[in-house]
C-alpha positions as CSV (number, residue, x, y, z in Angstrom):
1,X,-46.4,3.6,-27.1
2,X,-43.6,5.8,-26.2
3,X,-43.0,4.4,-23.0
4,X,-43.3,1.0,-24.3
5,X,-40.8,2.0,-27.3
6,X,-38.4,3.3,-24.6
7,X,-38.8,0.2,-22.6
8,X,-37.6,-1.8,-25.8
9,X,-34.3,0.2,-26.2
10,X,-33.6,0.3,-22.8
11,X,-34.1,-3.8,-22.4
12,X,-31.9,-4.3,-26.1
13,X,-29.4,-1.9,-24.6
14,X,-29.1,-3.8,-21.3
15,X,-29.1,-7.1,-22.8
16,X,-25.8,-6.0,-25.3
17,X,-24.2,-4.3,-22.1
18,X,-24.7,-7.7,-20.5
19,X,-23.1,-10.1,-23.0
20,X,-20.0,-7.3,-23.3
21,X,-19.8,-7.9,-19.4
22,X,-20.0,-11.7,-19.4
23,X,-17.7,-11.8,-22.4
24,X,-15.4,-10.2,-20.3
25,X,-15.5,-12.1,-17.0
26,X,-15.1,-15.4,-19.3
27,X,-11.8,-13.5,-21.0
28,X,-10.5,-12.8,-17.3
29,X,-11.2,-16.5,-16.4
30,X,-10.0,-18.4,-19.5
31,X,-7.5,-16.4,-21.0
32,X,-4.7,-16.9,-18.7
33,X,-3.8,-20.2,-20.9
34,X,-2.1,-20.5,-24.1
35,X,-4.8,-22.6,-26.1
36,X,-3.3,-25.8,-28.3
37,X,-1.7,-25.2,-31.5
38,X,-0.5,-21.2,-30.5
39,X,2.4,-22.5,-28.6
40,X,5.7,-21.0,-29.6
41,X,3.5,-18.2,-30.8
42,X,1.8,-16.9,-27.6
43,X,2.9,-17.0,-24.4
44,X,1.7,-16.1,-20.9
45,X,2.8,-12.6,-21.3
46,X,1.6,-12.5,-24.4
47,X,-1.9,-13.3,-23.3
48,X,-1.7,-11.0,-20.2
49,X,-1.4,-8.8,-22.8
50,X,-3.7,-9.6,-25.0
51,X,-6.4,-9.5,-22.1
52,X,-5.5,-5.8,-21.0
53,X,-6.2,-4.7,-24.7
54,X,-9.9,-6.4,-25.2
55,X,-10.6,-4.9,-21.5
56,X,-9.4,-1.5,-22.7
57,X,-10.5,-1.8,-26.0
58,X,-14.2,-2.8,-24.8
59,X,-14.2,-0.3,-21.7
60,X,-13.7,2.6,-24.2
61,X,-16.4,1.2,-26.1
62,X,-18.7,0.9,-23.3
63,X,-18.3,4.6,-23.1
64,X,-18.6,5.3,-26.5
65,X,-21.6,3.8,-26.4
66,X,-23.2,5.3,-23.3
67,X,-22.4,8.3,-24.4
68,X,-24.1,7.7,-28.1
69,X,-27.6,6.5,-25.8
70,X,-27.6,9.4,-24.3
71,X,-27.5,11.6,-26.9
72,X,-29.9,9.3,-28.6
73,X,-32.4,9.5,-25.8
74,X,-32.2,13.2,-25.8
75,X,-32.8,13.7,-29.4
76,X,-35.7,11.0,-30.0
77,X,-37.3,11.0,-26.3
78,X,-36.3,14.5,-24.9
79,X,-37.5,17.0,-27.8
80,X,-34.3,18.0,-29.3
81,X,-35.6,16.1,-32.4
82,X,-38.8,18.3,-32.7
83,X,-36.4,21.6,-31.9
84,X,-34.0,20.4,-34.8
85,X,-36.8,19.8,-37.1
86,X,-38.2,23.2,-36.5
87,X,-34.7,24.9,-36.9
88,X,-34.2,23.5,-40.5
89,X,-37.8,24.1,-41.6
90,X,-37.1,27.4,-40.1
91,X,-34.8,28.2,-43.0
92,X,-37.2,27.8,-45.5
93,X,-34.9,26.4,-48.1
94,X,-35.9,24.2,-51.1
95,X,-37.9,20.8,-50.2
96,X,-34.4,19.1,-51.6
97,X,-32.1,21.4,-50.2
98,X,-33.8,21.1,-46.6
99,X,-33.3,17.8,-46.8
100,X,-29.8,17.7,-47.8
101,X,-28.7,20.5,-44.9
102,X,-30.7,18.6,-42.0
103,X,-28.4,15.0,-42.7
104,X,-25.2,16.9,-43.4
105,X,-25.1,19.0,-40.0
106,X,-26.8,15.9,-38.2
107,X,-23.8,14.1,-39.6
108,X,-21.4,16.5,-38.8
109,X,-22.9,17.0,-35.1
110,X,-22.4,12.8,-34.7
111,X,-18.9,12.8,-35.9
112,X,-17.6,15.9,-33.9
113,X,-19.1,14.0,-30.6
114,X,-17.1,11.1,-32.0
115,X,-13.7,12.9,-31.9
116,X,-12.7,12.3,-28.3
117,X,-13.2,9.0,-28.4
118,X,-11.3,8.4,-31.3
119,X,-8.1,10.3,-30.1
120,X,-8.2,8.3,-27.3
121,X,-8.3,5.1,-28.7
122,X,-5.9,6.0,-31.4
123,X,-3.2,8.0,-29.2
124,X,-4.1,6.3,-25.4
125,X,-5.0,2.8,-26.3
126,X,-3.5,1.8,-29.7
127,X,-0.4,3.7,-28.6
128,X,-0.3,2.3,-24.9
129,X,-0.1,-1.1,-26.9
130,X,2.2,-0.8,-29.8
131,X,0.0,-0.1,-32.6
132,X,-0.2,2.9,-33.4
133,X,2.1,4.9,-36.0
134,X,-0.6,7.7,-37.1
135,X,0.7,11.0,-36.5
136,X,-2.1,14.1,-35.0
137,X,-1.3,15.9,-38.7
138,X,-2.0,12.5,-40.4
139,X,-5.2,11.7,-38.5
140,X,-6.7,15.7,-39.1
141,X,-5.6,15.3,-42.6
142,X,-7.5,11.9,-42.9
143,X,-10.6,13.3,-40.8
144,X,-10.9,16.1,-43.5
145,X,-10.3,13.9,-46.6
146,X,-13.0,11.3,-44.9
147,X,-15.3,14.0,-44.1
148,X,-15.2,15.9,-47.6
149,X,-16.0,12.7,-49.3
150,X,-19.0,12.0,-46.9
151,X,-20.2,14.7,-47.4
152,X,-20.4,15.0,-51.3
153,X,-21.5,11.5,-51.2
154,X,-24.4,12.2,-48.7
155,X,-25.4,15.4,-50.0
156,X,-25.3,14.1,-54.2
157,X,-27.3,11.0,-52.5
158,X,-29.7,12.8,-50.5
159,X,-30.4,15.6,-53.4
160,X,-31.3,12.1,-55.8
161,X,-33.0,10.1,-53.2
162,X,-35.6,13.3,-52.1
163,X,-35.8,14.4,-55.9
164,X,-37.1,11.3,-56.8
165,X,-39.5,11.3,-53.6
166,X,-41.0,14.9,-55.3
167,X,-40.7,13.4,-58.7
168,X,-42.8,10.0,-58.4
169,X,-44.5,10.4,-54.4
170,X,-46.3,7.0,-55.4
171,X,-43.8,5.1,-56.8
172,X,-40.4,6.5,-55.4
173,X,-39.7,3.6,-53.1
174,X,-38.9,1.7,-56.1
175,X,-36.9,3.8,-58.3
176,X,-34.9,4.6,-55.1
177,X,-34.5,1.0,-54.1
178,X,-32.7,0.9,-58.1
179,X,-30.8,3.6,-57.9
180,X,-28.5,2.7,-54.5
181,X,-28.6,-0.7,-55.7
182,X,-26.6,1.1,-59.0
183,X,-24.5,3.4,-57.0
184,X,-23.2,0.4,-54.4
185,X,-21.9,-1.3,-57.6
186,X,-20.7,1.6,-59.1
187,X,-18.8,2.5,-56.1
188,X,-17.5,-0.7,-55.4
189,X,-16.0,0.0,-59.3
190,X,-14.4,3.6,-58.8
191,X,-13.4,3.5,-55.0
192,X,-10.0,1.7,-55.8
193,X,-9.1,3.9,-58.3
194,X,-10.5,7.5,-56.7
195,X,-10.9,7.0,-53.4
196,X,-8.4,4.5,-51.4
197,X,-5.6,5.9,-53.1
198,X,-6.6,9.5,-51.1
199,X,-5.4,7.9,-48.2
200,X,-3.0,5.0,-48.8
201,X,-0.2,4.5,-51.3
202,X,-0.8,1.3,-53.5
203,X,2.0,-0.4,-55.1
204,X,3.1,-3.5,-56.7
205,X,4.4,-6.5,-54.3
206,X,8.3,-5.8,-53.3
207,X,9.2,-9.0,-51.8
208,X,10.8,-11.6,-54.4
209,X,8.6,-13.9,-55.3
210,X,5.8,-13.4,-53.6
211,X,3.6,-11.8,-56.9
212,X,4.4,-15.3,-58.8
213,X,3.5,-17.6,-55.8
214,X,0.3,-15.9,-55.8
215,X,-0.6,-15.8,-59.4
216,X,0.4,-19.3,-59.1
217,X,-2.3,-20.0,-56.8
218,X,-4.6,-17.6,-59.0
219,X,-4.4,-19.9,-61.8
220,X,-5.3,-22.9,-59.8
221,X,-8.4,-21.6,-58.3
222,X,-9.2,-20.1,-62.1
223,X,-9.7,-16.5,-60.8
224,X,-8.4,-13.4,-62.7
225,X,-6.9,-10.7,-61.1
226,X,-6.1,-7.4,-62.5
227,X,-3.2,-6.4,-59.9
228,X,-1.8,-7.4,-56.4
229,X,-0.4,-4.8,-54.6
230,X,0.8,-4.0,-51.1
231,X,-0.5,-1.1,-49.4
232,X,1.2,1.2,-46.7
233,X,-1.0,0.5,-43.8
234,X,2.1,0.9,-41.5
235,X,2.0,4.7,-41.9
236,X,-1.2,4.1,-39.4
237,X,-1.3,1.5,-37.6
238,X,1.0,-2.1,-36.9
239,X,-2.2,-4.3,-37.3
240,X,-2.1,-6.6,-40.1
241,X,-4.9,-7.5,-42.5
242,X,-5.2,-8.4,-46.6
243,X,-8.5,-7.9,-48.6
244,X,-9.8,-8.5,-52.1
245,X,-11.5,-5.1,-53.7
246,X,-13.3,-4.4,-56.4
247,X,-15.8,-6.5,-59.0
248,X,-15.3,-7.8,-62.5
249,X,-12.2,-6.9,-64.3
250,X,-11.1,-4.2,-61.6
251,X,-10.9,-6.9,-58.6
252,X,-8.0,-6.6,-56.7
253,X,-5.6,-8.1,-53.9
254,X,-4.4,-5.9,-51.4
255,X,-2.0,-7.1,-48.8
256,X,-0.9,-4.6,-45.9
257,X,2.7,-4.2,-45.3
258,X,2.8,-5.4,-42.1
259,X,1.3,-8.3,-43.1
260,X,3.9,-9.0,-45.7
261,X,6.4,-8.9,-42.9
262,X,5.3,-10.7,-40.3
263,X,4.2,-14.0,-42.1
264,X,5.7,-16.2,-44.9
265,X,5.0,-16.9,-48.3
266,X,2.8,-20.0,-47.6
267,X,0.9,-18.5,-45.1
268,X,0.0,-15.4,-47.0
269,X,-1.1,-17.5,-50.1
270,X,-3.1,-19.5,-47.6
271,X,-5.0,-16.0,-46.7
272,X,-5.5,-14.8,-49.8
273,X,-6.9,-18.9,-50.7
274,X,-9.4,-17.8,-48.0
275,X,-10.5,-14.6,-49.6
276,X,-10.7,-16.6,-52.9
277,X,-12.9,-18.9,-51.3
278,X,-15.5,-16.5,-51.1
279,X,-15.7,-15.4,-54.3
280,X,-15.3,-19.0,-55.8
281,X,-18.4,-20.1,-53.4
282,X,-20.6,-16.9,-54.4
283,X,-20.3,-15.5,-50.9
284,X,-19.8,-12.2,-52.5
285,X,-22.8,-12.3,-54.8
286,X,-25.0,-14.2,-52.2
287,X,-24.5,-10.9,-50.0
288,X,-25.1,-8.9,-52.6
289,X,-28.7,-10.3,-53.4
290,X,-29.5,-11.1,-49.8
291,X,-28.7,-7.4,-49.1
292,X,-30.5,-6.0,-51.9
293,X,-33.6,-7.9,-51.5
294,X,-33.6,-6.6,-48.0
295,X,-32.8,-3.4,-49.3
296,X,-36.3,-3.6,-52.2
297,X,-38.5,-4.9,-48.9
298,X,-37.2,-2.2,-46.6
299,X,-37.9,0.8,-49.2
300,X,-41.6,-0.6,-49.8
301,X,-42.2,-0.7,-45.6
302,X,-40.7,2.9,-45.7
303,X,-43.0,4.0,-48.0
304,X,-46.1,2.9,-46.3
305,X,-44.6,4.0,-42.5
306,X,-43.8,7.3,-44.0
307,X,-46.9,7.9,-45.3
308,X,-48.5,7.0,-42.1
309,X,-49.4,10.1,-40.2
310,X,-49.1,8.5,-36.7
311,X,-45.3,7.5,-36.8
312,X,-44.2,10.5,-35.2
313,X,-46.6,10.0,-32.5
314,X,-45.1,6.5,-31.9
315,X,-41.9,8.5,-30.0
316,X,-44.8,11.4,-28.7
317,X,-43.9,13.5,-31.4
318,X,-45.8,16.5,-33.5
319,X,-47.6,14.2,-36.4
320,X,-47.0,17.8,-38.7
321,X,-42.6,16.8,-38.5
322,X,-40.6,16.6,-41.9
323,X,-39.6,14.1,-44.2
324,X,-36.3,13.4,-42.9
325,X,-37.3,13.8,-38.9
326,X,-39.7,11.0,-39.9
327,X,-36.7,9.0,-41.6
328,X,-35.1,9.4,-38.2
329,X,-38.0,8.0,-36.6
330,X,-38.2,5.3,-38.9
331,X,-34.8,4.3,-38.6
332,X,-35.0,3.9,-34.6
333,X,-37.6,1.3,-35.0
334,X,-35.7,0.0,-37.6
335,X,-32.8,-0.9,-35.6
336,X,-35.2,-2.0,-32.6
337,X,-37.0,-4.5,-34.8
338,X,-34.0,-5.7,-36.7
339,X,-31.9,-6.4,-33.8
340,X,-33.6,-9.9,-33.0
341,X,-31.8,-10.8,-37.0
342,X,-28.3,-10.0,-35.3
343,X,-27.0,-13.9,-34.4
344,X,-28.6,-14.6,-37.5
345,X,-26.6,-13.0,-39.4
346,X,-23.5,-13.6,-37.9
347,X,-23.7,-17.4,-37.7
348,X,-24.5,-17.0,-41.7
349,X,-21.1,-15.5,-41.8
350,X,-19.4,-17.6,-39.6
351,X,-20.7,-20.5,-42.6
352,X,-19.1,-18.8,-45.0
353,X,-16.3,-18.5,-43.1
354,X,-16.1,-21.7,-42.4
355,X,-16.3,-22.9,-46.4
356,X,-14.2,-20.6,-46.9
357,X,-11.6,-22.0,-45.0
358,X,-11.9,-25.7,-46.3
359,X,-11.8,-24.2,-50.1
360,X,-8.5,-22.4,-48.9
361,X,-6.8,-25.9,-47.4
362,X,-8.1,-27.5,-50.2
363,X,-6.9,-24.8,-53.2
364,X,-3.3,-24.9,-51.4
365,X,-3.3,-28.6,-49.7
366,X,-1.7,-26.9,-47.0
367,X,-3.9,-26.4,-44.2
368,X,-1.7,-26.2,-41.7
369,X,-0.2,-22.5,-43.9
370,X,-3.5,-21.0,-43.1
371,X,-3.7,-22.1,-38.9
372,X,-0.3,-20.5,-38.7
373,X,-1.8,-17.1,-40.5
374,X,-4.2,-17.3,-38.4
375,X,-2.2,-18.0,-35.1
376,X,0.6,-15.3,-36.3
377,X,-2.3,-12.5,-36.9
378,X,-4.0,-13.2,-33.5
379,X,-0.5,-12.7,-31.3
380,X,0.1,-9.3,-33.5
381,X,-3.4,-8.0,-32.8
382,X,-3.4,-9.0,-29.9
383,X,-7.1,-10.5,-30.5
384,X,-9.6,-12.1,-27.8
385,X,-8.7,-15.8,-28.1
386,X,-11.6,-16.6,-25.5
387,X,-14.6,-14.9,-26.1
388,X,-18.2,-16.1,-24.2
389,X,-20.0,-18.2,-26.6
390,X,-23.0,-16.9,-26.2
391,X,-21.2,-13.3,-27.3
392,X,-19.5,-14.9,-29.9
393,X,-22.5,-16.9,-31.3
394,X,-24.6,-13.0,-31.5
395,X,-21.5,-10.8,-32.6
396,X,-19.0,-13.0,-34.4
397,X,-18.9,-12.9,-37.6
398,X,-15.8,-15.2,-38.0
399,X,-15.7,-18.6,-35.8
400,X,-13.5,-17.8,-32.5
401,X,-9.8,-18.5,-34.0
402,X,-9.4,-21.0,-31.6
403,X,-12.0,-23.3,-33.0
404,X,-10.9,-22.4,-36.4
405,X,-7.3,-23.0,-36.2
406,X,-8.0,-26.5,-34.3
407,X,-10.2,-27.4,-37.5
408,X,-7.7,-26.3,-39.5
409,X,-5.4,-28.9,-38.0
410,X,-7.6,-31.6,-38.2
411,X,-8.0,-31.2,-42.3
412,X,-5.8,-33.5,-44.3
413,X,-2.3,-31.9,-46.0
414,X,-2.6,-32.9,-49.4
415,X,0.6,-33.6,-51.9
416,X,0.7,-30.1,-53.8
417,X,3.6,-27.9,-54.4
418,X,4.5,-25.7,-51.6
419,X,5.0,-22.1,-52.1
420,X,8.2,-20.2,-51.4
421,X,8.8,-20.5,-47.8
């Protein structure tokens, strides 16, 4: 079984390795042609340089990547697993605490391996292209501030998940299943207030007339919103973005800076229309449930693989390993037999994309506002504008911009008041 596991992995592996390579080639042999709609936006050197990012971009991933694999296939198929697991029982702490120490310094191992990789594509990449503004004492201080959270967060969630494994062994699938289900909503509550503000400065909008335009739109599509702020996303970076967060009576509009400067009034509403969308078609909510029944489902299998005495063996290890080495194990197969679900969920998000962008040129009768957004945003990132369908239909979880801008400009502009140009 260990061989035929392996074989599994290494087949999924080649196969994503494959569509990153084709995706390429098609970028190389498409992308040398500014597509309908982006002229006057994008030109040929704008393309040229869009290309040499993706290829970076994705060859820095590759690596990342072969380098996680490796480390994987060591630790699940070359014994460092089994040497780990004997190491923390060897310490002969608490049935809790164990548990708690083996993720944290498993974490901690995974993210200091990540490092390189992330100074390069932070200080080589994003910097060889113009993005990047973070500064080395900026990124350490956000590296410790990301990893102190973590790692209250993991250990308080590990110390409740494996107490309630010692406190109901029959039944603690379910009371688990509840209580992340609790703490993802109550997180989604707090993190604006106590967490994003660690790292970014929020503020209310600056430029004239931009706050009204969007309330004004607010109204329309009947959605309350506590604030709309801008947030200082050019300290890091030059890419441009805006997001809704929070739920209930703490939801939120965020726009980025950059974003503010690089697009007009109409066109930002027409983004934030978008992320309206979503909430006005469920989307949000739909995710939620979807996710959580999932979620109840993949507890109850965990229970009954965990109990099994022969999932070690699966990968040829001890049948005697720990709780969490077994979690480990159980997670591996996870990932091998959830894979074949990957297209299906992005083409489920691509739908709600998709409604999402006819509720936004239908809130602001201004389709055209949003195909300009979206043109503008792809020249600043400097995104893929030709990616292999066949990668795009298993990864994407927006439609290509292409396609969505030309539907875009096939919608009908209706007679509505236009925002503040």
């Amino acid at each position: 079984m260990k061989l035929a596991l392996f074989t599994i992995f290494a087949a999924i592996t080649a196969f994503t390795y494959w569509l990153r390579h084709i995706n390429l080639q098609y970028l190389k042999q498409h992308g040398d042609r500014v597509p309908e709609g982006f002229d006057g936006t994008i030109d040929e050197e704008k393309l040229r340089a869009s290309t040499a990012y993706t290829v970076d971009s994705s060859r820095l991933g590759l690596w990342d990547s072969l380098f996680d694999n490796g480390i994987l296939i060591l630790f699940l198929f070359g014994g460092v697993l089994t040497v780990y697991d004997r190491f923390i029982g060897g310490l002969g702490a608490p049935f809790i605490v164990s548990a708690v120490m083996y993720f944290l310094l498993l974490t901690w191992f995974q993210t200091l391996l990540g490092i390189p990789f992330d100074l390069y594509g932070t200080f080589v990449i994003e910097a060889r292209y113009g993005f990047n503004t973070t500064t080395p004492k900026l990124w350490m201080a956000d590296m410790i501030k990301s990893q102190a959270i973590g790692a209250v967060l993991l250990a308080f969630l590990t110390g409740v998940v494996f107490w309630m494994i010692q406190w109901s062994p029959q039944h603690w699938w379910i009371w688990v299943w509840g209580f992340m289900a609790v703490f993802s909503l109550f997180m989604m509550f707090i993190s604006p207030y106590l967490i994003e503000p660690l790292f970014n400065k929020y503020e209310p909008i600056t430029e004239e007339g931009l706050e009204e335009d969007i309330r004004t739109m607010m109204e329309k599509a009947g959605l309350k919103v506590g604030k709309v702020l801008q947030m200082d996303a050019s300290k890091r970076s030059k890419h441009s973005n805006a997001y809704f967060t929070g739920i209930g009576k703490v939801k939120r509009i965020v726009l980025y800076d950059t974003l503010i400067r690089q697009m007009s009034h109409g066109e930002i509403v027409a983004v934030l229309a978008h992320e309206i969308g979503h909430w006005k078609k469920g989307h949000v909510w739909k995710r939620l449930l979807w996710a959580e029944v999932l979620a109840l489902a993949g507890s109850w299998v965990s229970f009954r693989l965990l109990a099994w005495p022969g999932l070690p063996g699966l990968l040829g290890l001890p049948g005697d390993m720990s709780l969490p080495s077994r979690m480990v194990v159980l997670g591996f197969l996870a990932s091998l037999a959830l894979f074949p679900l990957t297209p299906f969920s992005a083409w489920r998000s691509r739908c709600h994309e998709r409604e999402a962008d006819r509720f936004a040129a239908d809130l602001t009768g201004r389709p055209n506002d949003l195909a300009s957004a979206l043109v503008k945003m792809s020249a600043e990132n400097l995104s893929n504008l030709f990616p292999h369908p066949l990668y795009a239909g298993f990864y994407y979880s927006h439609p290509p911009t292409v396609e969505r801008v030309g539907q875009l400009r096939d919608m009908p502009v209706k007679a509505v008041p236009a925002t503040t140009a």
